[in-house]
C-alpha positions in Angstrom: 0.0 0.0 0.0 1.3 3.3 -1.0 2.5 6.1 1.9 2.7 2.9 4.0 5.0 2.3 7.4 6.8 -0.9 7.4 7.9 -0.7 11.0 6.3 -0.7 14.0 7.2 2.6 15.9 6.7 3.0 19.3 8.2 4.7 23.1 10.0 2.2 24.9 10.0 4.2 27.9 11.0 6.9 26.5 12.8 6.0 24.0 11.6 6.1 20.1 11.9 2.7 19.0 11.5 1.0 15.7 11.1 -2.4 14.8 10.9 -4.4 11.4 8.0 -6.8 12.2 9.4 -10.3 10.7 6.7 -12.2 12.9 3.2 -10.9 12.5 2.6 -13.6 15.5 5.1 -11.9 17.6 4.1 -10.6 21.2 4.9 -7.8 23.0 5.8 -10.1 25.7 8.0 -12.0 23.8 10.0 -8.9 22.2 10.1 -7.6 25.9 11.7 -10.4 27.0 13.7 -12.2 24.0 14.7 -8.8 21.9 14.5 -5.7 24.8 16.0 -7.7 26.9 13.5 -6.5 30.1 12.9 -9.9 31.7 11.3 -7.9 34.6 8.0 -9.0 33.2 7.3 -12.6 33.6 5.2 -14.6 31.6 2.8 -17.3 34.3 -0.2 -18.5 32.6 0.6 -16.8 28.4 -3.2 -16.6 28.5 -4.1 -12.9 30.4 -5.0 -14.5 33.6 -2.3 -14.4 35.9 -1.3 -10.7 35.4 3.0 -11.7 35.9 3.4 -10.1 32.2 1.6 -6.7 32.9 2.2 -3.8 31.6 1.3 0.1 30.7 0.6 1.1 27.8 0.0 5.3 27.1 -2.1 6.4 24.2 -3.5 9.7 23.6 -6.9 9.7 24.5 -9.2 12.9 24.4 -7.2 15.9 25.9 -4.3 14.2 27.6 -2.2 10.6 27.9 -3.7 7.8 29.9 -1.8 4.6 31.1 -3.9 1.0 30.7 -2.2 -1.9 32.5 -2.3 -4.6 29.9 -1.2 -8.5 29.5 1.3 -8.1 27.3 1.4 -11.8 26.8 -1.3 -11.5 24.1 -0.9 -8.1 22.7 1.0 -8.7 19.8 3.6 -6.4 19.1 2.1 -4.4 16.0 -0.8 -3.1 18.1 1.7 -1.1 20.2 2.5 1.2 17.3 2.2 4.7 18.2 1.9 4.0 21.8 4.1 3.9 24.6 5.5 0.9 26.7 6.5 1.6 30.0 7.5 -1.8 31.9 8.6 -2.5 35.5 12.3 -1.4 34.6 10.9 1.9 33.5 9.5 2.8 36.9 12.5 3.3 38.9 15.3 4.1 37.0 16.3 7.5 38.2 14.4 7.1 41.7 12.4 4.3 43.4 8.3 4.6 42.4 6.2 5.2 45.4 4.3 1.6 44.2 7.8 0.1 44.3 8.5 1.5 48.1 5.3 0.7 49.2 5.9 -2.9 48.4 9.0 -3.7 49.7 7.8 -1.5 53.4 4.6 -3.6 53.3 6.7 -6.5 52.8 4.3 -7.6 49.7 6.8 -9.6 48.0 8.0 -13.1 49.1 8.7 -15.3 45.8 8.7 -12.1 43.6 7.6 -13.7 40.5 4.2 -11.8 40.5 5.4 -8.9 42.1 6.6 -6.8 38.9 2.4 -7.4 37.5 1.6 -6.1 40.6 3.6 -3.0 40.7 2.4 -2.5 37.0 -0.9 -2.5 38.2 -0.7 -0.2 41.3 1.0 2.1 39.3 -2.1 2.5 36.7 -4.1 2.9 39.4 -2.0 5.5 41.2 -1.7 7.5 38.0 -5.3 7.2 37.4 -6.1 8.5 40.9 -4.1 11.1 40.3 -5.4 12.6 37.7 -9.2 12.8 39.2 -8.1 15.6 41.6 -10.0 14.8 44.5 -9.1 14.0 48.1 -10.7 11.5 48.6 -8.6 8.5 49.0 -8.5 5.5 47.0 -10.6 2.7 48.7 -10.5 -0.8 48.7 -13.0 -1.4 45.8 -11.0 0.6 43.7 -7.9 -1.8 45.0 -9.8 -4.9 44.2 -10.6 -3.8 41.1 -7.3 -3.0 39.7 -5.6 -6.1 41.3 -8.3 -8.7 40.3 -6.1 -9.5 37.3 -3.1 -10.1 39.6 -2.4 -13.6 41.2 -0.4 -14.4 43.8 0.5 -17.6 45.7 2.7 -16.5 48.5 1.4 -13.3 50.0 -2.3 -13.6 50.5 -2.8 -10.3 49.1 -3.0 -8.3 52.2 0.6 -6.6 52.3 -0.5 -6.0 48.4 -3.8 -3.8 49.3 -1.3 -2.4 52.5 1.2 -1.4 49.7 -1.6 0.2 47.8 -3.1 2.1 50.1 0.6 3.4 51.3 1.5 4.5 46.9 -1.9 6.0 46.3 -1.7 8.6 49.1 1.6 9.9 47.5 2.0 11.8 44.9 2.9 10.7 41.3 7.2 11.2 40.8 8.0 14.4 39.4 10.2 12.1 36.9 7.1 10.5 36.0 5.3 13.8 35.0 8.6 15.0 32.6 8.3 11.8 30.7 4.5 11.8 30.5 4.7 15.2 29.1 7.5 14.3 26.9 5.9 11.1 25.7 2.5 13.0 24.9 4.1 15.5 22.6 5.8 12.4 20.5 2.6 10.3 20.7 0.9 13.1 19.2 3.1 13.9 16.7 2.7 10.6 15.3 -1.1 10.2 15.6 -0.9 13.2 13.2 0.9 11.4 10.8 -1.7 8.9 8.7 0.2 6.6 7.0 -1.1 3.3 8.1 1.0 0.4 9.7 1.8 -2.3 7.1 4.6 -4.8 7.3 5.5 -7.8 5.1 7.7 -10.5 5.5 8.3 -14.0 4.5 6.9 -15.3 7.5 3.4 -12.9 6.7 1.9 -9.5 7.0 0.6 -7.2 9.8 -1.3 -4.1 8.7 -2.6 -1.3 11.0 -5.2 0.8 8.7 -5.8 4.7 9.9 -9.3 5.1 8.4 -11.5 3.0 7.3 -10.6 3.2 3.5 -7.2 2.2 4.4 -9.3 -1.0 6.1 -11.1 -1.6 2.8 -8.5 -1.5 0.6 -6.4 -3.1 3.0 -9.0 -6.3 3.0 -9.1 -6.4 -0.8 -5.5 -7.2 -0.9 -6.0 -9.4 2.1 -8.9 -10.9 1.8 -8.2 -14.2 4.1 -6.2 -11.8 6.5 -8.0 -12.4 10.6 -9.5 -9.4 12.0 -7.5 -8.5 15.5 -9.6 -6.1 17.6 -8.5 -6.4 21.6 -6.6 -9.8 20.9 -8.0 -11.3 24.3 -9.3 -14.2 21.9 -7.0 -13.7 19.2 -4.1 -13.7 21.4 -5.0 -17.4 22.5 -5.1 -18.5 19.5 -1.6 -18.2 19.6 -0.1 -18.7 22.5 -2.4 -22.2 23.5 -3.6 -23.2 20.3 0.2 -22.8 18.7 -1.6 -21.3 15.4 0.3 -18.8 13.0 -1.6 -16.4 11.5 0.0 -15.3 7.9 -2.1 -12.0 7.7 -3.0 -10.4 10.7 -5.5 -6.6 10.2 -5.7 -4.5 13.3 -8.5 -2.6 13.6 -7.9 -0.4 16.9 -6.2 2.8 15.1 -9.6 3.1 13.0 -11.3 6.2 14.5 -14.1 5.2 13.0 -14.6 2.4 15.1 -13.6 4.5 18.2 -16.6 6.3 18.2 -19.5 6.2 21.3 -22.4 8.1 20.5 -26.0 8.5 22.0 -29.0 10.6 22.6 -32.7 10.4 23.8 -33.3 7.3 22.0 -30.4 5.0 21.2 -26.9 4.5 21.4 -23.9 3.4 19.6 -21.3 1.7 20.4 -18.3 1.4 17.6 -16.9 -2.1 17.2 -13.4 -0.9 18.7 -14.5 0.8 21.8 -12.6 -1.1 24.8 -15.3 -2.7 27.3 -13.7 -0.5 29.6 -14.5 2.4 28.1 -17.7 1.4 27.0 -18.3 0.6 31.1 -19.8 3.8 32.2 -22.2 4.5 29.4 -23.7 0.8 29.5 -23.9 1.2 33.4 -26.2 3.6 32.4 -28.5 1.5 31.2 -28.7 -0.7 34.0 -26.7 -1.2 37.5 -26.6 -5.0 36.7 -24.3 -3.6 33.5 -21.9 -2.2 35.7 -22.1 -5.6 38.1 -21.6 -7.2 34.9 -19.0 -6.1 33.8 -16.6 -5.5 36.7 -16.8 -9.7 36.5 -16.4 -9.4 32.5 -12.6 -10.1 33.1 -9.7 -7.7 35.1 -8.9 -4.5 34.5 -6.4 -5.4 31.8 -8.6 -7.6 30.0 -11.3 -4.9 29.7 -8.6 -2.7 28.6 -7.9 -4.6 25.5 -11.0 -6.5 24.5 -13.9 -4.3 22.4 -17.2 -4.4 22.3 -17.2 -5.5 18.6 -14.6 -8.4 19.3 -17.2 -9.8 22.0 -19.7 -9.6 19.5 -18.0 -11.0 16.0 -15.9 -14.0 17.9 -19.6 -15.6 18.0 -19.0 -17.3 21.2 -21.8 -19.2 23.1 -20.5 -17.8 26.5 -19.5 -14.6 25.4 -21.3 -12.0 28.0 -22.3 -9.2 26.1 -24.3 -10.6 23.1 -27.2 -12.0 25.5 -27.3 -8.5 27.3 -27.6 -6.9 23.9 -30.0 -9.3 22.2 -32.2 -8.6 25.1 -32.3 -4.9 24.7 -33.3 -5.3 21.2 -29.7 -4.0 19.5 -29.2 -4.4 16.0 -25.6 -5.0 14.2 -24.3 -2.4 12.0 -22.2 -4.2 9.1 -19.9 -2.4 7.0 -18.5 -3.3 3.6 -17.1 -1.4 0.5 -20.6 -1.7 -0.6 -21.8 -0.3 2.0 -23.7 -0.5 5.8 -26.5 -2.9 6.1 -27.8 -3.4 9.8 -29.3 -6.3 11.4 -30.6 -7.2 14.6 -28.4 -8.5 16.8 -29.9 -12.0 18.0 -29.7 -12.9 13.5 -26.3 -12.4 13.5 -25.4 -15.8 15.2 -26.2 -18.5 12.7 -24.2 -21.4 14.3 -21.6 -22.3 16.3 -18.6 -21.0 14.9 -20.7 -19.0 11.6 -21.4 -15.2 11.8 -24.0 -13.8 9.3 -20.6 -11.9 7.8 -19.7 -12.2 4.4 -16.0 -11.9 2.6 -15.1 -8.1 2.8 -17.5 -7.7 5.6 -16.8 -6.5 9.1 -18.7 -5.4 12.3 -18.9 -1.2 12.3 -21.0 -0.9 15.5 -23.6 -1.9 17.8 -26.9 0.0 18.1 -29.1 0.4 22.0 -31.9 1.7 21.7 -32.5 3.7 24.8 -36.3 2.6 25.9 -36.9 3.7 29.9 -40.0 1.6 29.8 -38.0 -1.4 29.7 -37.6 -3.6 32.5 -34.1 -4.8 32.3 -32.0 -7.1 34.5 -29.3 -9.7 34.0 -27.6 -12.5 36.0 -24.1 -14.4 35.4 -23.8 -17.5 36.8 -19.9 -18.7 37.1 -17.4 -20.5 39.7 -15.8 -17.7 40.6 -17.0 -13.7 41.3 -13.4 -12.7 39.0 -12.3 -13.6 35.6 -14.5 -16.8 35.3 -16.1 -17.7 32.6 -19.8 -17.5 32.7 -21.8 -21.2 33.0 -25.0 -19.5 32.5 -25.9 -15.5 31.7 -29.7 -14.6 31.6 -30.7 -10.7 30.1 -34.3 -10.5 30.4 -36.3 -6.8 29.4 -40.0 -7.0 29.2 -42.5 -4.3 29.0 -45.6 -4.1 31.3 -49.0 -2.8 31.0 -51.8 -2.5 33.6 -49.3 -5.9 34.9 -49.7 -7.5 32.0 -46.3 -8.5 29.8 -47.0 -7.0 26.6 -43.4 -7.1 25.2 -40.6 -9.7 26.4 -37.2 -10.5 25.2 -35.3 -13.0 27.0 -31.5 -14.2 25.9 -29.2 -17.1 27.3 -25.5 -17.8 27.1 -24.1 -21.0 28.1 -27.1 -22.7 26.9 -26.8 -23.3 22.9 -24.1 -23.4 20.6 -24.7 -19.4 19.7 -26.2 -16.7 22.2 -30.3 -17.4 21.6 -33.5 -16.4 22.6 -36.0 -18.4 24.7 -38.9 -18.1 22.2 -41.3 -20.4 23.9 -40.7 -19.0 27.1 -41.4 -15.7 25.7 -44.6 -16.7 24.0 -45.9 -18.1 27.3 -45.2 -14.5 28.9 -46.4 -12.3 26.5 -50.1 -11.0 26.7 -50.1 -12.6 30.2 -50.3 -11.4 33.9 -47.5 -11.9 36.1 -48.7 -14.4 38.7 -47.3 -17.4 39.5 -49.6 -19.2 36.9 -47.3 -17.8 34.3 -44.6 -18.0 35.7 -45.0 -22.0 36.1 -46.1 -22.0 32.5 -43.1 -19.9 31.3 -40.1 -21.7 33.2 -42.0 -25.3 31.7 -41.6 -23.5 28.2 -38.3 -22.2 29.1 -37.5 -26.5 29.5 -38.5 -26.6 25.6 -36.1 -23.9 24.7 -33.1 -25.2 25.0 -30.8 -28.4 25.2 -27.7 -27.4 26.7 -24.6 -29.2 27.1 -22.6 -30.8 29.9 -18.6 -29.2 30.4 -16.1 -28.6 32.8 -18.0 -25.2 33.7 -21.3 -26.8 34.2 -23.7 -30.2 34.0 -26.7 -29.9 31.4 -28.7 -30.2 34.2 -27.7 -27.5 36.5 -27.6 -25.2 33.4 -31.3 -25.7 32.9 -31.8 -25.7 36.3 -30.4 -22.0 36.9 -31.7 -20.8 33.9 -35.1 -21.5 35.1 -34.3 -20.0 38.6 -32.9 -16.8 37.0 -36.3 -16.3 35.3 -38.0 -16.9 38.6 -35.7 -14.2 39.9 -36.4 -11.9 37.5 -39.9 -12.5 38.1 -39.6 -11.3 42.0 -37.7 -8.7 40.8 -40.3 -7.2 38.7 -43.1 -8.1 41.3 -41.4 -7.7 44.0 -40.1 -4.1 45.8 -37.8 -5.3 48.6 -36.2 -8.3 46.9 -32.3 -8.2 48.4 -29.7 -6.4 45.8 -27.1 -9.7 45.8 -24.5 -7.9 45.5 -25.6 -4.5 47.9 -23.0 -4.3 50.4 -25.7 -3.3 53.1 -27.8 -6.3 53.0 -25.2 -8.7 52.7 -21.6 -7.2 54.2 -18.8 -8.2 52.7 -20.4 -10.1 50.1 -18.8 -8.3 46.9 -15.1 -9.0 48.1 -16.0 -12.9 48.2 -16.3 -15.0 45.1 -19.8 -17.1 44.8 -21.5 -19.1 41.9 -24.5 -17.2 41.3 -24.2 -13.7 40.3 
């Protein structure tokens, strides 16, 4: 492609770095540790569970720089470009960080090989209390959050949340403010220059297209090339599966796709927004969105994985489809030949198959924004963090004078795609809610589905939460003091523990 970058250009610190990108497969871990030579990040689980191999990674974003802890054991290396790396060697090179003191006076290291994730992690969160401006002190939800996608096996956390407690109530270094200022003027710089990522080598061909032209015409010479959004799938693929992909499109410097819009009566969601940055508008919505996703996956993993990528992956258990499905969203789908939209709950044909055609790709996701709605959801997994949902139930109905005029309900965990419960909506809709349709709903509910039996779950107990999620969301809309689960009055200390059903 003509006006084309053939090397992936990024701050190493802060240090301008380029690299030719021989392996489109290649890691950021992996180029830390084999090519950098900063073996300060440690790769545990190569999978963006453990959090050993976290990092920071500053973008410009709106009016400033902001720092996203990240596995870097599946970022690949060409999704860096024009960003900045900043790694546990970074942190104290001129003068220990205040994360760094903090752990070694709280004593929470012992074996150590988790403690550089850690510091990594404290020190996104310190910068991103810092930049809020208020006194008020970060608290331990805030501490949970950021550390849920650290493990440890020696220290039992609590020197950890000691240690970062002691680094938030200090200031951020004065060394770290020169290079963030430094680093934001070169970041700019090169978000101001368009010329799209592409790099070619015997071993394949990573592209990173600016616009969305770039991304068509990109495609056409591509055609079999995989679509990378967060690469919190994608990034599997390689690491556990041992695949090599030959052509490899990112689609996460596509402003396009970047955008979040809304008004009085829908919203939309481009197919690169982060989860995490989608977080507070879909909260929005609905408190059980916010619940929702906080258990989505840690910090890091909602920093990288997109809305879109959720969506186009076509997973059974994937989390948001079901909530989106039930809210009636439709699917924008763009092409060179233009945008067609669908409704969401069509897009999932099969397991595996995505109503996409060649040259297709997923543009954005449309809510509309209906406050008569009665919307709640429910996942159902081992554990409260970074589990993988068994069950997820979305339900929205509409009621009039108590009767259900309009009901969508949506499973994951239950069918080889994300899919309605049809019969169990039939058997709701034009009917009052009693306990006579509710017994005839959760009997049709039985018909919908014919789930299966894995490590996560028995068939059995699959359809027997999915019918006690619809009883629950029939208390909750008949019901005005039914207990919050998760409301830290009712039941203290419940949303630091980790139980099956959410």
């Amino acid at each position: 492609m003509q006006n084309a970058r053939g090397r992936v250009r990024f701050l190493l610190g802060s240090q301008p770095t380029e690299v030719e990108l021989a392996d489109p497969n290649l890691t950021l871990l992996d180029y830390l540790r084999t090519h950098a030579r900063l073996t300060g990040t440690k790769e545990g689980c190569a999978e963006g569970d453990c959090g050993a191999c976290t990092a920071l990674i500053g973008e410009v974003h709106d009016q400033g720089l902001r720092y996203l802890p990240t596995n870097a054991c599946i970022v690949l290396l060409g999704m860096v470009d024009n960003k900045q790396v900043l790694t546990v060697e970074h942190l104290g090179r001129e003068k220990i960080h205040p994360v760094q003191q903090a752990m070694a006076d709280q004593h929470g290291s012992q074996c150590g090989f988790c403690t550089p994730g850690f510091v990594m992690s404290l020190a996104g969160l310190q910068w991103a209390a810092s930049c809020k401006n208020e006194s008020t002190p970060v608290d331990r939800a805030q501490i949970d959050e950021y550390l849920a996608g650290n493990l440890c096996r020696c220290t039992g956390y609590g020197p950890i949340v000691s240690a970062a407690r002691e680094a938030c109530s200090a200031p951020l270094p004065e060394s770290w403010q020169a290079h963030t200022a430094v680093a934001e003027t070169t970041l700019r710089a090169w978000q101001n220059q368009t010329q799209p990522l592409c790099c070619t080598s015997d071993r394949g061909f990573f592209a990173a297209p600016r616009s969305r032209a770039d991304l068509h015409t990109i495609m056409s010479d591509h055609p079999g090339a995989t679509l990378l959004a967060g690469a919190t799938d994608i990034g599997l693929w390689i690491t556990k599966w041992g695949q090599r992909l030959s052509a490899v499109i990112y689609l996460g410097q596509i402003p396009e796709l970047q955008r979040l819009v809304q008004n009085d009566e829908k919203l939309e969601i481009g197919a690169g927004v982060s989860l995490q940055d989608a977080s507070t508008t879909l909260s929005e919505i609905s408190p059980d969105l916010n619940r929702l996703l906080r258990r989505f996956g840690s910090r890091q993993v909602r920093n990288q994985g997109t809305v879109g990528g959720n969506i186009a992956n076509g997973s059974p258990i994937g989390d948001l489809p079901p909530v989106l499905i039930a809210l009636g969203a439709r699917l924008r789908i763009a092409s060179t030949g233009g945008v067609r939209e669908i409704p969401l709950d069509t897009f999932f044909v099969d397991y595996g198959q995505q109503d996409l055609a060649p040259g297709e790709f997923v543009e954005s996701v449309v809510i509309p924004l209906d406050r008569d709605l009665r919307f709640r959801c429910w996942k159902i997994a081992k554990r409260f963090d970074q589990d993988i949902s068994a069950v997820l139930g979305a339900f929205a109905a509409k009621l009039e004078g108590g009767i259900v005029r309009e009901v969508r309900i949506c499973f994951g965990g239950m069918a080889a795609t994300p899919k309605r419960a049809r019969q169990c909506e039939a058997a709701l809709t034009g009917q009052p809610l009693d306990h006579e349709t509710l017994a005839r709903a959760r009997q049709a509910l039985a018909t919908d589905f014919d789930p299966i039996t894995d490590m996560r779950a028995s068939a059995h107990y699959r359809q027997r939460a999915a019918g006690n999620l619809l009883e629950k969301y029939f208390l909750a809309m008949t019901t005005t003091d039914l207990p919050d689960l998760y409301d830290e009055k009712t039941w203290p200390g419940l949303s630091n523990q980790s139980f099956a059903n959410g």
